[in-house]
C-alpha atoms as an extended CHARMM CRD file, in Angstrom:
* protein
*
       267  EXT
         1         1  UNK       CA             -0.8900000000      -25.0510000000       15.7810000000  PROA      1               0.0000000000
         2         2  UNK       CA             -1.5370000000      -22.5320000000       12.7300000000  PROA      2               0.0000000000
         3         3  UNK       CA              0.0180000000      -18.8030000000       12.6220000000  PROA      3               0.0000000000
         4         4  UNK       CA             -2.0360000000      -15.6970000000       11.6410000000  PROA      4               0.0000000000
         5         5  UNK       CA              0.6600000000      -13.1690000000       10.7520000000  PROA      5               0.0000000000
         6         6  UNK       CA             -1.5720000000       -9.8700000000       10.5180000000  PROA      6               0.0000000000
         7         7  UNK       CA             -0.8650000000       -6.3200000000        8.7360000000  PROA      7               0.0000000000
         8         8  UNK       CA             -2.3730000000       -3.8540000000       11.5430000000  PROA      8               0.0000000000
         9         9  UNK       CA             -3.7820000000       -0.4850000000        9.3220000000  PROA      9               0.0000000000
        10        10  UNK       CA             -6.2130000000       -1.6540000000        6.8120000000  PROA      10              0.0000000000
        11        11  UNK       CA             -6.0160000000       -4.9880000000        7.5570000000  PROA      11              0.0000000000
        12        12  UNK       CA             -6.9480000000       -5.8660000000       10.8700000000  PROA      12              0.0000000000
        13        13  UNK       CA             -8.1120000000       -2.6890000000       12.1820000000  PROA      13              0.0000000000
        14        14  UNK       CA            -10.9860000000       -0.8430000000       10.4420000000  PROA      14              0.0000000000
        15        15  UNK       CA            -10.8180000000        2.6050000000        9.6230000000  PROA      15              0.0000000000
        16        16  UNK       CA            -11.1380000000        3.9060000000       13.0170000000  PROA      16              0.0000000000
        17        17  UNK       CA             -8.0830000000        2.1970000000       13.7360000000  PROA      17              0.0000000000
        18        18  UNK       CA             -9.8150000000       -0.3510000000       15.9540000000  PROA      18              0.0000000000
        19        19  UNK       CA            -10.1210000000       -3.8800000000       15.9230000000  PROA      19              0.0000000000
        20        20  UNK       CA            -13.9420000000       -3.9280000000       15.6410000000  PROA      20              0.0000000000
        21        21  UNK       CA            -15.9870000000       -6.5100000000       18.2620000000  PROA      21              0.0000000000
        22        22  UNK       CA            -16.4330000000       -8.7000000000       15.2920000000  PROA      22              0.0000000000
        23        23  UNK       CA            -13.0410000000       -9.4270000000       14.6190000000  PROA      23              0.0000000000
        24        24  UNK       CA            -12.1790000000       -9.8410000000       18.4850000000  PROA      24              0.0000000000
        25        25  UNK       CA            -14.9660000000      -12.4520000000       18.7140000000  PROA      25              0.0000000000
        26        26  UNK       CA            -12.1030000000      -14.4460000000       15.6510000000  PROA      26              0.0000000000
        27        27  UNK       CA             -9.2480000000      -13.5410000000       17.5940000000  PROA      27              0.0000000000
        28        28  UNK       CA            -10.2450000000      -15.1160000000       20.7490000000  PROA      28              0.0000000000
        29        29  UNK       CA            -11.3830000000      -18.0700000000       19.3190000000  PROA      29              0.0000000000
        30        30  UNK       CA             -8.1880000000      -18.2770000000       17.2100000000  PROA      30              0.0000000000
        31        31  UNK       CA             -6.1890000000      -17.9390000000       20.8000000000  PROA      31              0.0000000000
        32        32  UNK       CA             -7.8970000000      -19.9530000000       22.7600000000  PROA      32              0.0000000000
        33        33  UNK       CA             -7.5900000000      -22.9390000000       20.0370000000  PROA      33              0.0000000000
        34        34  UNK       CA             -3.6620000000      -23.2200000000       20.9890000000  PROA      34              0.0000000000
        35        35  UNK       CA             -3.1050000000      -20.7980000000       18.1120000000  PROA      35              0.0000000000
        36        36  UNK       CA             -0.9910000000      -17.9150000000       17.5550000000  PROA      36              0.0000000000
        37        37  UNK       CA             -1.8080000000      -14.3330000000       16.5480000000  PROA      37              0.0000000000
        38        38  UNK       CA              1.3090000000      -12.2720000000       15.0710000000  PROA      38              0.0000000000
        39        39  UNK       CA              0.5490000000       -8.6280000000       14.7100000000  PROA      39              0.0000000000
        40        40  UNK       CA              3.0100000000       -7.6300000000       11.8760000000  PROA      40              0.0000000000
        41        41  UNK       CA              3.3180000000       -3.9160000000       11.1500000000  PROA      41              0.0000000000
        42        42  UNK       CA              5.6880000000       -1.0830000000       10.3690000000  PROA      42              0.0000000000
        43        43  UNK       CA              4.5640000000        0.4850000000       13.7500000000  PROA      43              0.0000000000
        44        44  UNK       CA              7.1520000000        0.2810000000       16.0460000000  PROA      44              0.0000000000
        45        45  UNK       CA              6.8980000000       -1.6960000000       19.5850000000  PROA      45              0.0000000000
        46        46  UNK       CA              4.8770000000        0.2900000000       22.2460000000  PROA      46              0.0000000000
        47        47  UNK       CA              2.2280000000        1.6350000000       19.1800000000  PROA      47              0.0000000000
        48        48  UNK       CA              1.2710000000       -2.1170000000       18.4550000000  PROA      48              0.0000000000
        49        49  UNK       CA              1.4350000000       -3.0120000000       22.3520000000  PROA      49              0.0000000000
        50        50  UNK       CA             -1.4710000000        0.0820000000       22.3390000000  PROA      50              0.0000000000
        51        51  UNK       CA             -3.5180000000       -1.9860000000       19.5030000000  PROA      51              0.0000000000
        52        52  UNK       CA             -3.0720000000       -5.2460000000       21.4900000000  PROA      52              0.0000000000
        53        53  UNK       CA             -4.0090000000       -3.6360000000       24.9360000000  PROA      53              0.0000000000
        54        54  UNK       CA             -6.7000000000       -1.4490000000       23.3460000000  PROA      54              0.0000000000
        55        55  UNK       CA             -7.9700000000       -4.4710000000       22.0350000000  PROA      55              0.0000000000
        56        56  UNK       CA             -8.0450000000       -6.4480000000       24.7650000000  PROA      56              0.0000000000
        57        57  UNK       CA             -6.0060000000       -9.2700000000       23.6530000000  PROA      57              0.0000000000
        58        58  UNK       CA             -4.8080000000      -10.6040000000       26.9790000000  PROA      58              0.0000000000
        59        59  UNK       CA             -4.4760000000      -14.1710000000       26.1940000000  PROA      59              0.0000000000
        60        60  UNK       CA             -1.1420000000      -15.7900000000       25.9350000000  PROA      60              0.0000000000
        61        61  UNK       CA              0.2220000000      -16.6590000000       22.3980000000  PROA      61              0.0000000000
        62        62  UNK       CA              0.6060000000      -13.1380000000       20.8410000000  PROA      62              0.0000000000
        63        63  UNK       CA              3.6970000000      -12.1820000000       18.7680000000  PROA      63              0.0000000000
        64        64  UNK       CA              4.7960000000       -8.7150000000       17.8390000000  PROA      64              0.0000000000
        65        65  UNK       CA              6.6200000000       -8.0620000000       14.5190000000  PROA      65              0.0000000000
        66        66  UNK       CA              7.5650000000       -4.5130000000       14.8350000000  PROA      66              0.0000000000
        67        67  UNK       CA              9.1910000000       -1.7510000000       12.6480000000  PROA      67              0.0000000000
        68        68  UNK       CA              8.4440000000       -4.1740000000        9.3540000000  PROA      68              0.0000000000
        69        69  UNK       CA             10.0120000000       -7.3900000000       10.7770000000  PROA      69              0.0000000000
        70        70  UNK       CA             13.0400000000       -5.4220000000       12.0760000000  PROA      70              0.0000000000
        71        71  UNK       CA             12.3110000000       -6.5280000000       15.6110000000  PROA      71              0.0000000000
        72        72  UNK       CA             10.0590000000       -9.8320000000       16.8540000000  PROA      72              0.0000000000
        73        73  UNK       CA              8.5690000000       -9.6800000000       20.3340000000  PROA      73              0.0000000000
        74        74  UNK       CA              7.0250000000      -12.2130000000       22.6150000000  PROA      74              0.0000000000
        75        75  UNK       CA              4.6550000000      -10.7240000000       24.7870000000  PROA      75              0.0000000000
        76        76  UNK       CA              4.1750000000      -14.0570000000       26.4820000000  PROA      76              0.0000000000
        77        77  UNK       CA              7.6400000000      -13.4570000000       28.0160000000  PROA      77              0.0000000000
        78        78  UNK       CA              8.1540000000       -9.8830000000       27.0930000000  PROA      78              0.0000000000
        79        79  UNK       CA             11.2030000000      -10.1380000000       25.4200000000  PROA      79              0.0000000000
        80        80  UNK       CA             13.0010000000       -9.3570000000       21.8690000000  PROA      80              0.0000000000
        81        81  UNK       CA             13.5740000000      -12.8770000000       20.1870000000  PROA      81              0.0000000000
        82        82  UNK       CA             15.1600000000      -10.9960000000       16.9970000000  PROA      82              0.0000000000
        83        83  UNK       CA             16.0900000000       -7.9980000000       16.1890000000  PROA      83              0.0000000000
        84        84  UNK       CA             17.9210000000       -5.8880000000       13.2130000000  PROA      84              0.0000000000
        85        85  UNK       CA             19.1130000000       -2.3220000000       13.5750000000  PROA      85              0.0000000000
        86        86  UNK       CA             20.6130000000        0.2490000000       11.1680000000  PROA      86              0.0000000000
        87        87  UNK       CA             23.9540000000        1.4360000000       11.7000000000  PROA      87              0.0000000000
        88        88  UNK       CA             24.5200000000        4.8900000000       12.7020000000  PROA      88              0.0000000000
        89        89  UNK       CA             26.6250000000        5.8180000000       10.0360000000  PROA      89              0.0000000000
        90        90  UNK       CA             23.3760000000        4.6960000000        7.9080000000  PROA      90              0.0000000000
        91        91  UNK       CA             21.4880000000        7.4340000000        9.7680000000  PROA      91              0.0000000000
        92        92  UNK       CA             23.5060000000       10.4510000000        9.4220000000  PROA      92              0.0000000000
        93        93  UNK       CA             23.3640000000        9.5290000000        5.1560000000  PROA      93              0.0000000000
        94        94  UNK       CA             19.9010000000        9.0110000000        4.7760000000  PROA      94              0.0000000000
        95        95  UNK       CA             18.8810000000       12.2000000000        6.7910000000  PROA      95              0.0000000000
        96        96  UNK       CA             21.6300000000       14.0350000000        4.7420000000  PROA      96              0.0000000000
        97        97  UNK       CA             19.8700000000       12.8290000000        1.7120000000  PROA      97              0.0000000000
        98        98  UNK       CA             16.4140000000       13.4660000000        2.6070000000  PROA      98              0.0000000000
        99        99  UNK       CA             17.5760000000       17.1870000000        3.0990000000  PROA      99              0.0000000000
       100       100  UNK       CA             19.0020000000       17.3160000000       -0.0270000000  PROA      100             0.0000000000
       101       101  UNK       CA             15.6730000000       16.5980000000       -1.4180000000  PROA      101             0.0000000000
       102       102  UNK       CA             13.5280000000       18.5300000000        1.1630000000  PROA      102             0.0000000000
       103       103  UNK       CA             11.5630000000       15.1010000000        2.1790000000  PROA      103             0.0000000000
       104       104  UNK       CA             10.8060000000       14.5990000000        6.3490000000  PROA      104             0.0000000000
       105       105  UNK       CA             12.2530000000       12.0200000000        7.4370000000  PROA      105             0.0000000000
       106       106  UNK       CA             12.4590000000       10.8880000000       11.4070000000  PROA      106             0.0000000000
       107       107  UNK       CA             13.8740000000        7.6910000000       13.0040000000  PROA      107             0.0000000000
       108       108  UNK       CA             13.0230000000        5.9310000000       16.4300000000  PROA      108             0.0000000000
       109       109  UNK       CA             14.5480000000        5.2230000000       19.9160000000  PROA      109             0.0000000000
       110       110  UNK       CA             13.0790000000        2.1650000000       21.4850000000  PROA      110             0.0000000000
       111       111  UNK       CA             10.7130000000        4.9510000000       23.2890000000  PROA      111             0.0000000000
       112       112  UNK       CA             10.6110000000        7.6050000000       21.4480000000  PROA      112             0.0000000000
       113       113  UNK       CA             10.2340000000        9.2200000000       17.3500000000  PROA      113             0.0000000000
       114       114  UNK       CA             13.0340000000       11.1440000000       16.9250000000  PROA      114             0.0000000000
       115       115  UNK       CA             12.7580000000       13.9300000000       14.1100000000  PROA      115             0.0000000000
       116       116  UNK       CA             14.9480000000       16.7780000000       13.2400000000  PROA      116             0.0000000000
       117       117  UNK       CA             11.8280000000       19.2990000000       13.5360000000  PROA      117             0.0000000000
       118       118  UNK       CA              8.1860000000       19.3770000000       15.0240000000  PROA      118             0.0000000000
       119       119  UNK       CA              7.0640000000       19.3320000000       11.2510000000  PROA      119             0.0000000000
       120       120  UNK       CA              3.5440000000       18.7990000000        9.6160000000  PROA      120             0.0000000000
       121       121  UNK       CA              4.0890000000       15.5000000000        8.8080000000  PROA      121             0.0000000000
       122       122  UNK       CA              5.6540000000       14.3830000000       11.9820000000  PROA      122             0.0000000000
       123       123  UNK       CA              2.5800000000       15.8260000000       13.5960000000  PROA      123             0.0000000000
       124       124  UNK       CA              0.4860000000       13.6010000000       11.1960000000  PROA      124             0.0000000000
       125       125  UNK       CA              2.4230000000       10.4920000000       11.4980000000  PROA      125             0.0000000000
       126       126  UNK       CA              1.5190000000       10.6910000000       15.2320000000  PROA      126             0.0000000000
       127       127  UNK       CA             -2.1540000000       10.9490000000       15.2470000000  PROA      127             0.0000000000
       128       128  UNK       CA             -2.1810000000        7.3550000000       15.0020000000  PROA      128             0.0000000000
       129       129  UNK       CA              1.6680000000        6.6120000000       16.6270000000  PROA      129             0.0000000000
       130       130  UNK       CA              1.3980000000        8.0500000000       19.8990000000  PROA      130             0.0000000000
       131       131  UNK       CA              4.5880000000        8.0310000000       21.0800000000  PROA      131             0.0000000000
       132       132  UNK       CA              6.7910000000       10.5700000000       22.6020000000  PROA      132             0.0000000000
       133       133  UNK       CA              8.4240000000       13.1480000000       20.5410000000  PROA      133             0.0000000000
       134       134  UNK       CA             12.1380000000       14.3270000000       20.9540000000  PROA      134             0.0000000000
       135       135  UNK       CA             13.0870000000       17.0560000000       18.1270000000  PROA      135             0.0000000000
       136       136  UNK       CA             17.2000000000       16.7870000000       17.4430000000  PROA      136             0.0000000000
       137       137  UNK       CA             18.1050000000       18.4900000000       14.5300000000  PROA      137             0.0000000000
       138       138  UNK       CA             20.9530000000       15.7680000000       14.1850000000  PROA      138             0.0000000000
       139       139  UNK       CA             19.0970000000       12.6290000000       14.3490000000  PROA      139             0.0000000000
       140       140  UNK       CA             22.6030000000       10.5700000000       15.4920000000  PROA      140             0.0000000000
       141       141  UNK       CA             23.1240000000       13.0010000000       18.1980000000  PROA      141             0.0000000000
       142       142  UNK       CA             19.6890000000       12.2610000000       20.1440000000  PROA      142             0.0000000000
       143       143  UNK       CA             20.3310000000        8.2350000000       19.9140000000  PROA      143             0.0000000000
       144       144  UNK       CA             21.1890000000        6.4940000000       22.7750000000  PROA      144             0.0000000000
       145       145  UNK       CA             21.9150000000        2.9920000000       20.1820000000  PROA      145             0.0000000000
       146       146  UNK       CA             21.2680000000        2.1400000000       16.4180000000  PROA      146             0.0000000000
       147       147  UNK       CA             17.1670000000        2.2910000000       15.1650000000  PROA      147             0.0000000000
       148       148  UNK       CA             15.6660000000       -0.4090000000       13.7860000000  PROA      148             0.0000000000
       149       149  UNK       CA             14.3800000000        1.6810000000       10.7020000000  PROA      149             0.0000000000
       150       150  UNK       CA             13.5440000000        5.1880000000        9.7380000000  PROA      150             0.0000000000
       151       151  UNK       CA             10.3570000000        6.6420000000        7.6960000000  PROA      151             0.0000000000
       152       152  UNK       CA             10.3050000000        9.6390000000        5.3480000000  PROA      152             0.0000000000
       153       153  UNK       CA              7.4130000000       10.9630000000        4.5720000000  PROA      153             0.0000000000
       154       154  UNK       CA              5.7670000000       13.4460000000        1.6720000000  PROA      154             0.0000000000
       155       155  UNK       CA              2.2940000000       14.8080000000        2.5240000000  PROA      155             0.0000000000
       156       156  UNK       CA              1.4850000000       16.3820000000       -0.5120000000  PROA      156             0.0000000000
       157       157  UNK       CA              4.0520000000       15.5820000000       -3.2600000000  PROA      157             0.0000000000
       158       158  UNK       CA              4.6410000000       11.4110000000       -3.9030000000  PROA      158             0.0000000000
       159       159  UNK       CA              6.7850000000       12.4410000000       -6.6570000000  PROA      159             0.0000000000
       160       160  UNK       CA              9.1060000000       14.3690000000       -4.0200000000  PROA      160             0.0000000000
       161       161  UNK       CA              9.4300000000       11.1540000000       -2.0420000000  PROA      161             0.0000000000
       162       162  UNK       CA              9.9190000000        8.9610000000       -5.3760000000  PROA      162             0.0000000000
       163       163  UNK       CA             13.0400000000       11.0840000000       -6.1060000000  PROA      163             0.0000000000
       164       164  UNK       CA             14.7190000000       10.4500000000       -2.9270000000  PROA      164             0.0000000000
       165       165  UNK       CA             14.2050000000        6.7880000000       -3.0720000000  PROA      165             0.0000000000
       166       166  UNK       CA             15.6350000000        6.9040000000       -6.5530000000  PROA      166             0.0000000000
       167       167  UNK       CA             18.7630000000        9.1180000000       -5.2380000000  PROA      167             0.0000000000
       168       168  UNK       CA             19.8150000000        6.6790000000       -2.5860000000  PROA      168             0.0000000000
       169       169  UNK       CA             18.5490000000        3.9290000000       -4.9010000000  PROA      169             0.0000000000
       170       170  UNK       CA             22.0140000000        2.5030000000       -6.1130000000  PROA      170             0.0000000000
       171       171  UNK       CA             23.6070000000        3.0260000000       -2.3470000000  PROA      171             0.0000000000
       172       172  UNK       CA             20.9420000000        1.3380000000       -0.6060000000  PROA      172             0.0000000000
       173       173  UNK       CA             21.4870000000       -2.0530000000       -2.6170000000  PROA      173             0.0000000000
       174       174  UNK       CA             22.8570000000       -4.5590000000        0.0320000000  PROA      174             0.0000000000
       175       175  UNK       CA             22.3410000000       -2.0690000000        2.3950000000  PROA      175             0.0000000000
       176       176  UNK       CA             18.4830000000       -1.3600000000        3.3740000000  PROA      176             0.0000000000
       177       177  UNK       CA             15.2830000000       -1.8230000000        1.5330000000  PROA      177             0.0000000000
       178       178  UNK       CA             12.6850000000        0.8070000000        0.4830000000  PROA      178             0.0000000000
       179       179  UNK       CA              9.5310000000        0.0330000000        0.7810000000  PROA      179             0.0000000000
       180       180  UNK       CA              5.9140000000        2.0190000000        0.8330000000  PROA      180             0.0000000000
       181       181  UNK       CA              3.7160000000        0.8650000000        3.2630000000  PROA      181             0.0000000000
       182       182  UNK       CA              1.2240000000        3.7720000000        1.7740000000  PROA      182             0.0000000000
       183       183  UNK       CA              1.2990000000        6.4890000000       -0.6810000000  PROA      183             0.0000000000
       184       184  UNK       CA              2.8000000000        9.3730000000        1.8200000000  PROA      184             0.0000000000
       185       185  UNK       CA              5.2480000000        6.5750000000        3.9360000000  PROA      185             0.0000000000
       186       186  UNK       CA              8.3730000000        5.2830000000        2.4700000000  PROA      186             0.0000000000
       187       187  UNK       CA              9.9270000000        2.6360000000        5.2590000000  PROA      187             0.0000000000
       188       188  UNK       CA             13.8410000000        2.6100000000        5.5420000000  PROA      188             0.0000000000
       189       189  UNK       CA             14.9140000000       -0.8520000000        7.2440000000  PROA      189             0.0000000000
       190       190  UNK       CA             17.8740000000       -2.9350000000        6.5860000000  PROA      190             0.0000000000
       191       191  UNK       CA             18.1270000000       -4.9610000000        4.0210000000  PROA      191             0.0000000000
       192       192  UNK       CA             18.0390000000       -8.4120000000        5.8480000000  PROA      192             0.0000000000
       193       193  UNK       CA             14.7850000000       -7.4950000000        8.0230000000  PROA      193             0.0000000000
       194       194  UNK       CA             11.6650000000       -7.2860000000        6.1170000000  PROA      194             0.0000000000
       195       195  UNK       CA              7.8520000000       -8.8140000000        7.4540000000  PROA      195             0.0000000000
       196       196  UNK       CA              8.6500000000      -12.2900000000        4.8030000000  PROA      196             0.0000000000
       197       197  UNK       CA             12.1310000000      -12.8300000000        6.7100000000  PROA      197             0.0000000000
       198       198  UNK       CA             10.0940000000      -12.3010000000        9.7130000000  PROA      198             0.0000000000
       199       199  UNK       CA              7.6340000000      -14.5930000000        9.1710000000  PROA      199             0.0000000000
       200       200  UNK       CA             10.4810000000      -17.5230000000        8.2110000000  PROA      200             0.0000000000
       201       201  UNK       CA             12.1860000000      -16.5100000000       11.8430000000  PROA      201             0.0000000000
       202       202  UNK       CA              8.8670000000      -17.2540000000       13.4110000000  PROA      202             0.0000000000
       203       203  UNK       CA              7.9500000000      -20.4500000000       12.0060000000  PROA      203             0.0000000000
       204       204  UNK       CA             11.3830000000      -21.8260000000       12.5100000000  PROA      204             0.0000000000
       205       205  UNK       CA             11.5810000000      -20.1120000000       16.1750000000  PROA      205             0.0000000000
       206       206  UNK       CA              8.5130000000      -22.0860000000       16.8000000000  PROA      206             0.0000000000
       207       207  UNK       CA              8.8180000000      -24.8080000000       15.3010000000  PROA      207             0.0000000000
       208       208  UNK       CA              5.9110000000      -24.4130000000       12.8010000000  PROA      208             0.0000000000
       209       209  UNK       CA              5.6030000000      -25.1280000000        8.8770000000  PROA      209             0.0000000000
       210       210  UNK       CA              5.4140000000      -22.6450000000        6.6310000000  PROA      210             0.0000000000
       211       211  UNK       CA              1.8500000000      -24.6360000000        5.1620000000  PROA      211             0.0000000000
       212       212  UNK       CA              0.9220000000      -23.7700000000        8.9240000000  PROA      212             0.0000000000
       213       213  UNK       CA              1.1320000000      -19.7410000000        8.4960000000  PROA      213             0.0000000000
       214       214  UNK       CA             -1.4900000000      -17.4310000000        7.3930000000  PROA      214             0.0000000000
       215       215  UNK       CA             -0.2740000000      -13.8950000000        6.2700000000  PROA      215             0.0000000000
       216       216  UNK       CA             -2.8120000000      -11.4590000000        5.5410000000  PROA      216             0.0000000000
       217       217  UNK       CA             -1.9710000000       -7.3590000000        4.1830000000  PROA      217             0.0000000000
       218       218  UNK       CA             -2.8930000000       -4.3670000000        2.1870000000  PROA      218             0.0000000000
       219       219  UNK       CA             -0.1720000000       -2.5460000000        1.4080000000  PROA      219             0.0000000000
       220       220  UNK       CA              3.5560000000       -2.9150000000       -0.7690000000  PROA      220             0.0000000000
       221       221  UNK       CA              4.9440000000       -3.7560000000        2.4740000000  PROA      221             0.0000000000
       222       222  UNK       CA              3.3340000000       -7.0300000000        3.3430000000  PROA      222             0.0000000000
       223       223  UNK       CA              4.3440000000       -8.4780000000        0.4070000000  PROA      223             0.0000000000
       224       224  UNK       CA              7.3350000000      -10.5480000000        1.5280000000  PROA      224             0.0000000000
       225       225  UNK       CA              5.1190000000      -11.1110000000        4.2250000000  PROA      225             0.0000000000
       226       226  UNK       CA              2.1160000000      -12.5600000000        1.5850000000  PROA      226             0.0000000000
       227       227  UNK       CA              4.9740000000      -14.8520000000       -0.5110000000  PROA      227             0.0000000000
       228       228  UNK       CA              6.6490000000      -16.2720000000        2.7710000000  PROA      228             0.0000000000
       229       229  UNK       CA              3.3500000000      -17.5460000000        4.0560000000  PROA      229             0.0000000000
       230       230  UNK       CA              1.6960000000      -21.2150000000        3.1610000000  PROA      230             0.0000000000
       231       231  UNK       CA             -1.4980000000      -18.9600000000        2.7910000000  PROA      231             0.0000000000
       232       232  UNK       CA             -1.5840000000      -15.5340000000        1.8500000000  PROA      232             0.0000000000
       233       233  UNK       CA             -4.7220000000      -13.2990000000        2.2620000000  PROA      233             0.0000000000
       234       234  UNK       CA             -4.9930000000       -9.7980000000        0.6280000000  PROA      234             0.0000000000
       235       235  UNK       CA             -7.8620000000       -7.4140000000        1.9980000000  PROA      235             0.0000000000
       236       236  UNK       CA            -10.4790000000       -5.9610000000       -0.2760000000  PROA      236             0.0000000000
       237       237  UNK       CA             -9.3890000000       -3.1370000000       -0.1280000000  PROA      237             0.0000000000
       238       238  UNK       CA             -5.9580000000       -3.9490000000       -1.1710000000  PROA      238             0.0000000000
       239       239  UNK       CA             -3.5990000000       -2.3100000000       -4.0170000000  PROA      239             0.0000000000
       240       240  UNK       CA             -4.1330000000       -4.4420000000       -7.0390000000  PROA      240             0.0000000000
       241       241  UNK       CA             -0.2750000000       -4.8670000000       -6.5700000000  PROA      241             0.0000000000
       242       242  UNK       CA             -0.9940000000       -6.6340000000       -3.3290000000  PROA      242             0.0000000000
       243       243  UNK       CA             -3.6890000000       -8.4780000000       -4.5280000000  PROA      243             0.0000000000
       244       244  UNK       CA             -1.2810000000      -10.2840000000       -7.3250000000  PROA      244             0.0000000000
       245       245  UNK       CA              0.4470000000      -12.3350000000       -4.1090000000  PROA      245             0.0000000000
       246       246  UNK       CA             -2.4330000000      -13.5150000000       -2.6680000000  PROA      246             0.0000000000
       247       247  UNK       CA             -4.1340000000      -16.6700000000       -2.8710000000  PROA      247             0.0000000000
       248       248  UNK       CA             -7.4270000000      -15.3050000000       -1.8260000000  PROA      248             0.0000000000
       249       249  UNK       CA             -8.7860000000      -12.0830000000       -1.7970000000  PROA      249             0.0000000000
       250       250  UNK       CA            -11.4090000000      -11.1540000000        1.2110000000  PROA      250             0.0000000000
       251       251  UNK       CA            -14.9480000000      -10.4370000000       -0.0760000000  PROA      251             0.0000000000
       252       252  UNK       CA            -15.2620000000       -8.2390000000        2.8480000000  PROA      252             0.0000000000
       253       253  UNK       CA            -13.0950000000       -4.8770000000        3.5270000000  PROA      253             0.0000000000
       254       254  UNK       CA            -11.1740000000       -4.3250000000        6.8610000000  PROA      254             0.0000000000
       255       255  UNK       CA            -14.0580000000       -1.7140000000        8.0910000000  PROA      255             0.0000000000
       256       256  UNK       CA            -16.4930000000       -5.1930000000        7.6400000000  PROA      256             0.0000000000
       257       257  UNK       CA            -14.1510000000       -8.1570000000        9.7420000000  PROA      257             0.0000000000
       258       258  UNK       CA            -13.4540000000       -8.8680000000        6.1790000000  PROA      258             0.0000000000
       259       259  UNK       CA            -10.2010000000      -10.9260000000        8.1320000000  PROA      259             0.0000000000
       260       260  UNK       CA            -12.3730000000      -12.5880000000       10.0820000000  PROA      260             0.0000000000
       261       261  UNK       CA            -14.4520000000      -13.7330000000        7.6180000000  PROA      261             0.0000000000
       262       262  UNK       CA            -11.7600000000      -15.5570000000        5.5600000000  PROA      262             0.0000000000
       263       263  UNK       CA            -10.0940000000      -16.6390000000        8.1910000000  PROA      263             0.0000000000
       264       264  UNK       CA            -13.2520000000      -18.5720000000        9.2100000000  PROA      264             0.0000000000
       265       265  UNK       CA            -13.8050000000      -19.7460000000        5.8530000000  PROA      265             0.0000000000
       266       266  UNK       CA            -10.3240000000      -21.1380000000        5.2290000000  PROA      266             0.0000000000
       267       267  UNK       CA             -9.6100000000      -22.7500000000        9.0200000000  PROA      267             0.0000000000
């Protein structure tokens, strides 16, 4: 049995945000070979159960990393095999903070985003999320139990958003990590979740070698996810950061099946 642990945006889905007929075509044949596709992404639950259904991936032997390997589903029996969550106390200081430097920043109930305002970047972050939207100007007090991460985002100023993760820099060690997934999302998750420690739970959760798992991502936050993997595929289209933890590099981008494609050549 191998394990394909995919990245979701710029990875596996091509610009459009769709996984293109091309790549499907890979998937099923992966599937129906007694493998296992993991769809690995910062989006939380019900967003990457719209991919898979979009998608049409039916078949049984999907995995869902969600929220950047804060929670692992099996869709196979539709239940949480792992989860980490931030405590609430967490919450109330990091939204604090983000005020102090004027950054957005929302968090999540399992079925919800929940953001202090109806913002511009809220509004942005769910043209591709589409998930309901309850505005609590106290994040804690619209929470019916702890996240599993939060996101701050900076639409126009990177700098703004690389001040606050150096102001809560020395308080977050041990605590949570910081991690951009692009150059407007910073991801806020606890410090023992992460897509690499993800990746180790589902190997040993099923019973599969590391040597066995295939990781493939684009962005700062698949990195873990690239070391913790036997074989670790960065996109074309990668950061050159990304590309440094890869053992092969796709010749093709993710708007060309350039997943596919490797994954054809290396299995």
């Amino acid at each position: 049995m191998k394990l394909l642990f995919t990245d979701l945006d710029g990875t596996l889905l091509n610009n459009d945000s769709q996984v293109s007929p091309g790549t499907k075509a890979f998937l099923d044949e992966f599937l129906s070979g007694g493998n296992k596709l993991i769809l690995s992404s910062g989006r939380p639950k019900d967003s990457i159960l719209e991919v898979k259904n979009n998608a049409g991936l039916t078949q049984p032997g999907v995995i869902l990393i969600c929220s950047n390997g804060t929670q692992v589903y099996d869709c196979d029996s539709s239940q949480t095999i792992m989860e980490k969550r931030l405590p609430l106390s967490y919450v109330s200081y990091l939204q604090e903070q983000a005020e102090k430097y004027t950054v957005h920043i929302h968090t999540y109930r399992d079925d919800a985003i929940v953001s202090p305002f109806d913002d511009d970047e809220v509004k942005f972050y769910r043209r591709r999320i589409h998930l309901p939207l309850i505005v609590s100007e106290n994040l804690v007090d619209a929470l019916t139990t702890e996240p599993y991460k939060m996101l701050a985002i900076s639409l126009n100023d990177f700098n703004k958003l690389e001040d606050f993760r150096r102001g809560i820099q020395e308080w977050a060690q041990g605590r949570i990590q910081t991690i951009y997934s692009n150059g407007i999302y910073l991801e806020l998750f606890p410090y023992d979740a992460g897509k690499g420690n993800a990746v180790r739970f589902v190997c040993d959760y099923f019973g599969v070698p590391l040597s066995d798992a295939y990781a493939a991502g684009d962005a700062d936050n698949d990195i873990s996810m690239l070391e913790a993997a036997g074989c670790s595929i960065a996109m074309a289209n990668a950061s050159d950061n990304v590309k440094q933890f890869a053992d092969v590099v796709t010749d093709l981008d993710n708007d060309h099946d350039g997943l596919a494609d490797m994954m054809r050549k290396l299995i």
